[in-house]
C-alpha positions as a printed NumPy array, in Angstrom:
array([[  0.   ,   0.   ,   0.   ],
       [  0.992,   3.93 ,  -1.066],
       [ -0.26 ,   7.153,   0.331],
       [ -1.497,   7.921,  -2.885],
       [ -3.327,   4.564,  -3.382],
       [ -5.216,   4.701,  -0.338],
       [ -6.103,   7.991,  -0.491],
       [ -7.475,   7.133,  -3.918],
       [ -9.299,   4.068,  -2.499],
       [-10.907,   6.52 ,   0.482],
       [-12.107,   8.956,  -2.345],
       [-13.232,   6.3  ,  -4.43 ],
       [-15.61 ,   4.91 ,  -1.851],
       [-16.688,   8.096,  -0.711],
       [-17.61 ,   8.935,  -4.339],
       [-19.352,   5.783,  -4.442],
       [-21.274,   5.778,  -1.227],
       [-19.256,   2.406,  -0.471],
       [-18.881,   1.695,   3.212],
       [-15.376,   0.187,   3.366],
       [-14.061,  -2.75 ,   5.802],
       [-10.856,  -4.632,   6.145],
       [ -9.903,  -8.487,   6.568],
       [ -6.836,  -8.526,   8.461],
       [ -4.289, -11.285,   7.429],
       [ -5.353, -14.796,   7.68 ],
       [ -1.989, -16.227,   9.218],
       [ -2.701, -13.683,  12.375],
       [ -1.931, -15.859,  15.406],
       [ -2.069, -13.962,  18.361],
       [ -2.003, -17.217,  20.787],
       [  1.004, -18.832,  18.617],
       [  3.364, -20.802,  20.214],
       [  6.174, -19.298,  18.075],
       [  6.776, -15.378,  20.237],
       [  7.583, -14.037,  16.519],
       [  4.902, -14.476,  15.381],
       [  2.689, -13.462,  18.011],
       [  4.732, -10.24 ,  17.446],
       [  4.076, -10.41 ,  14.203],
       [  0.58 , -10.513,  14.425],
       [  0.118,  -7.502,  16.784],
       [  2.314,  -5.594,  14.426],
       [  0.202,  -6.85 ,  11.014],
       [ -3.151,  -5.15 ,  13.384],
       [ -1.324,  -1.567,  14.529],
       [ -0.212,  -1.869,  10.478],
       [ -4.077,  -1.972,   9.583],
       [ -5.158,   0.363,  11.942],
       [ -2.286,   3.3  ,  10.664],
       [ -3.699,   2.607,   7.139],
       [ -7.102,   2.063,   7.809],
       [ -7.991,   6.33 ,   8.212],
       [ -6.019,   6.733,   5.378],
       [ -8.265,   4.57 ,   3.01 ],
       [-11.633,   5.465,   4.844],
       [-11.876,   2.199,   6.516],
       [-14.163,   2.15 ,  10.007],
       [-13.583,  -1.565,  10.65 ],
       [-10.681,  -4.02 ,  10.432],
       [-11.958,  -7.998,  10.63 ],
       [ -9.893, -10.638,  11.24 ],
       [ -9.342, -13.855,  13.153],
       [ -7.165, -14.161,  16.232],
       [ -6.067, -17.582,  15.772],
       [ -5.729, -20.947,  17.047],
       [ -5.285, -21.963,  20.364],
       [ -1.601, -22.608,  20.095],
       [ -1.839, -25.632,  22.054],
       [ -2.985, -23.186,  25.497],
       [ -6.364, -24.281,  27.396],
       [ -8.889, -21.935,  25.907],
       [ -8.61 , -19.996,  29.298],
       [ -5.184, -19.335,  28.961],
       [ -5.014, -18.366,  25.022],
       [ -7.946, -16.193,  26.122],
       [ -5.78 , -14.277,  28.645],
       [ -3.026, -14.042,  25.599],
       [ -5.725, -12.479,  23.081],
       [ -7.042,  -9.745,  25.192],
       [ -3.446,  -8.91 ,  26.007],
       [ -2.485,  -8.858,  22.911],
       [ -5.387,  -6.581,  21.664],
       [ -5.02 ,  -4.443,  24.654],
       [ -1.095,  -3.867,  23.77 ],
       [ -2.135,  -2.787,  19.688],
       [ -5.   ,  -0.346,  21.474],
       [ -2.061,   1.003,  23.453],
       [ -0.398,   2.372,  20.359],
       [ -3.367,   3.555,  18.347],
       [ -5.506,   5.217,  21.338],
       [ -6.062,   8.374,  19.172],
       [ -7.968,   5.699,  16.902],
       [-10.665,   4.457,  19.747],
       [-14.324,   5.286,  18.398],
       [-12.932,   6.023,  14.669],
       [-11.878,   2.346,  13.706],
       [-13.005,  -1.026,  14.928],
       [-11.142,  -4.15 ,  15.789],
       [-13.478,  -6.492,  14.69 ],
       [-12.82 , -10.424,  15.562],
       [-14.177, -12.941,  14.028],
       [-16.502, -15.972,  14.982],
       [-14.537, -18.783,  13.575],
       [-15.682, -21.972,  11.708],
       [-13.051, -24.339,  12.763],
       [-13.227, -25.727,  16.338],
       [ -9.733, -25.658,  16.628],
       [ -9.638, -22.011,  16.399],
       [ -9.617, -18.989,  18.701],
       [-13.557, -17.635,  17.787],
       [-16.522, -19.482,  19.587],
       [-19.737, -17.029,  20.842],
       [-18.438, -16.872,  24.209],
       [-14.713, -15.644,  23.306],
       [-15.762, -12.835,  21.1  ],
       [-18.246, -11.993,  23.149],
       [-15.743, -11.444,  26.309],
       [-13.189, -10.27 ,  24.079],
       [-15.594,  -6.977,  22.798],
       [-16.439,  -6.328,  26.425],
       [-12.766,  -6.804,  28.192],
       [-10.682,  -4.724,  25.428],
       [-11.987,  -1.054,  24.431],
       [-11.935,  -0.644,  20.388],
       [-13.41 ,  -4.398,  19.765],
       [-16.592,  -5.132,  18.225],
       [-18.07 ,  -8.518,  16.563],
       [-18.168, -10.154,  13.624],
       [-20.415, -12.483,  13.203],
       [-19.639, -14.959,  10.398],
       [-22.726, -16.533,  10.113],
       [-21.951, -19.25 ,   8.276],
       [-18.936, -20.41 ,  10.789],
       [-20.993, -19.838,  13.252],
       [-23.557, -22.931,  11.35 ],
       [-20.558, -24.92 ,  10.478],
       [-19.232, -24.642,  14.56 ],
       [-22.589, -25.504,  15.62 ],
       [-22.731, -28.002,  13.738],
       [-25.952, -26.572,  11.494],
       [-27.688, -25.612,  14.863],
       [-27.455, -21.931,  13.814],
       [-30.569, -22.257,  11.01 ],
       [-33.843, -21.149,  11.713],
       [-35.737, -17.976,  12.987],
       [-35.411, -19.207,  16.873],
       [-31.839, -20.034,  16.426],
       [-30.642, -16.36 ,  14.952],
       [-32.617, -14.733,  17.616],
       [-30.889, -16.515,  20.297],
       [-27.87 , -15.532,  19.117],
       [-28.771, -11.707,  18.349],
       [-30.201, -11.915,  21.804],
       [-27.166, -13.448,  23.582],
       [-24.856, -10.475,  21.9  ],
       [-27.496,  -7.679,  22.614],
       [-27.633,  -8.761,  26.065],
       [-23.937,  -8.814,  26.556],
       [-22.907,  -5.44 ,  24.506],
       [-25.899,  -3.722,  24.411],
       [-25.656,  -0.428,  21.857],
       [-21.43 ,  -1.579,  21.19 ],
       [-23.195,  -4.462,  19.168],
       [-26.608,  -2.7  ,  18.065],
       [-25.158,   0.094,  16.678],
       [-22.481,  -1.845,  14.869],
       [-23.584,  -5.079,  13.134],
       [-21.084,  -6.752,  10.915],
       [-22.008,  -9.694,   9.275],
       [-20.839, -11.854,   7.323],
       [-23.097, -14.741,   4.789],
       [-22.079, -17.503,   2.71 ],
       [-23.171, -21.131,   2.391],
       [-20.729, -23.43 ,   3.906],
       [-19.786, -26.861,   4.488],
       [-18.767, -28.664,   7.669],
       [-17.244, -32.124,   9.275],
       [-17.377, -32.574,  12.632],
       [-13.935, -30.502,  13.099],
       [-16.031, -27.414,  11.836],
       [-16.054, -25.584,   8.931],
       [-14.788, -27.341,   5.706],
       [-15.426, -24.745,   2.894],
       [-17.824, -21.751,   1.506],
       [-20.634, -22.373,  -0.691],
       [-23.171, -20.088,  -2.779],
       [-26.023, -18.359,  -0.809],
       [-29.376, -20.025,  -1.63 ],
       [-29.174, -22.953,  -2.74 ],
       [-29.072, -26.611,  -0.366],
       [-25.833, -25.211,   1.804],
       [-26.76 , -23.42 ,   5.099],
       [-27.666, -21.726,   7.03 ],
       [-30.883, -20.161,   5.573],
       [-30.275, -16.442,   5.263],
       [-34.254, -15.491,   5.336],
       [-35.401, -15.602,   8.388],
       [-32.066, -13.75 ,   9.857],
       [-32.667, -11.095,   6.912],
       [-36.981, -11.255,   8.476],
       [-35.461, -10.637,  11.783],
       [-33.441,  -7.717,  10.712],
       [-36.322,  -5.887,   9.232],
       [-38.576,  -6.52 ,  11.858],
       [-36.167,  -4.622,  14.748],
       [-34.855,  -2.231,  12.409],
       [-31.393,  -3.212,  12.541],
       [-28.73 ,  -1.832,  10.119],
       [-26.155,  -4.192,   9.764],
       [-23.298,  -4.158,   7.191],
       [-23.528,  -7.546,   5.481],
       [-20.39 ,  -8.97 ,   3.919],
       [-20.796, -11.984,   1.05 ],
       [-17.623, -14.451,   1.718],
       [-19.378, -16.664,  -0.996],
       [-17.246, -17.917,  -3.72 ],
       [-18.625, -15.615,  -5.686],
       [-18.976, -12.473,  -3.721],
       [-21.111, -10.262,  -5.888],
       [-23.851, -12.593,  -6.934],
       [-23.94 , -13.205,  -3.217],
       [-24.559, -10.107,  -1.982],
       [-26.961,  -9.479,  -5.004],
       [-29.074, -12.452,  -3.628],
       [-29.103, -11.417,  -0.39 ],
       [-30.262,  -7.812,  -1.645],
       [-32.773,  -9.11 ,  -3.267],
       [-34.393, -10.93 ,  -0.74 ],
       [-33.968,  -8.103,   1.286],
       [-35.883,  -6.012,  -0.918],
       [-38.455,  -8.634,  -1.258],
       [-39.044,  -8.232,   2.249],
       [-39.834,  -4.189,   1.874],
       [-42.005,  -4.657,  -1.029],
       [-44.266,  -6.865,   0.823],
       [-44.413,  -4.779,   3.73 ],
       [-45.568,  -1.675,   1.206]])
């Protein structure tokens, strides 16, 4: 990345009415075994937080990590840590860019409800992601119906309150799982879950505004779909 490229990425979206996000890197291990990298890995998140003003993004995504053989406790405790110690260095950025971790797919990895949950309400500058398609695949296709996506709304509502209401960032795919977890992302509507409908009913019916990201394979046609339905939903309210 150049100064002059992300400045002409910031005025492209602005131009465009594009609200833009980051994914951090995907070999981000905070909990590592290996001390580079964990070093690494804080320095790859203050590196997306110095560019992210610059190219007019609010909210960096990305997935802490495995557990690097810790108990979950104890690569919990390494996490926040680590998040608190990149805060420490950007605290001119709190309220203008987002952390955002990731619910992950794999079962294996750093990224269950619970953990992102506690991380967003231990570390100032952290909000959610909610991948929900991991979140199916961790669950094991629990995550799925109307009942199911409220009781998970609910459970981060409850938890956050306005930190999570007033910034929803989703992501949507169709996905594929073993019993390890997540196994790989599939097209939006068609036998892959989980079934984006009812979470897109629930979102109109408590006014929510949530950014929705399409990690399909093919991105656009996924978000397309998922507009569509969307707008589906407001004709038939009309």
């Amino acid at each position: 990345m150049s100064e002059s490229r992300a400045q002409l990425i910031r005025e492209n979206s602005e131009r465009a009415g594009v609200a833009m996000s980051m994914h951090g890197a995907y070999y981000i291990s905070l909990a590592s075994k290996n001390p580079e990298t964990r070093e690494k890995s804080k320095q790859r998140l203050v590196n997306g937080l110095h560019w992210a003003p610059k190219m007019g993004v609010k909210r960096i995504v990305f997935h802490p990590g495995g557990y690097g053989g810790l108990s979950k406790h104890e690569a919990y405790e390494v996490v926040r840590a680590a998040l608190r110690e990149v805060w420490a260095h950007n605290e001119d950025l709190l309220g203008k860019v987002w952390l955002a971790p990731e619910i992950a797919g794999k079962l294996s990895m750093f990224g269950s409800q619970d953990e992102i949950i506690s991380i967003c309400r231990d570390v100032d500058g952290c909000i959610p992601t909610i991948d929900w398609a991991h979140l199916h695949a961790r669950t094991q296709g629990r995550i799925n119906d109307r009942d199911s996506f409220i009781e998970v709304l609910n459970r981060f509502e409850d938890a956050l309150g306005n930190l999570f209401t007033k910034n929803m960032h989703f992501h949507i795919s169709g996905i594929t799982y073993t019993e390890a977890g997540e196994q790989s992302h599939r097209p939006l509507g068609s036998e892959w879950g989980p079934d984006l409908l009812p979470l897109l009913q629930i979102v109109k019916e408590n006014g929510y505004k949530p950014t929705f990201i399409s990690e399909t394979p093919e991105p656009v046609k996924g978000a397309l779909y998922a507009k569509i339905l969307l707008e589906e939903l407001e004709s038939t309210e009309e």
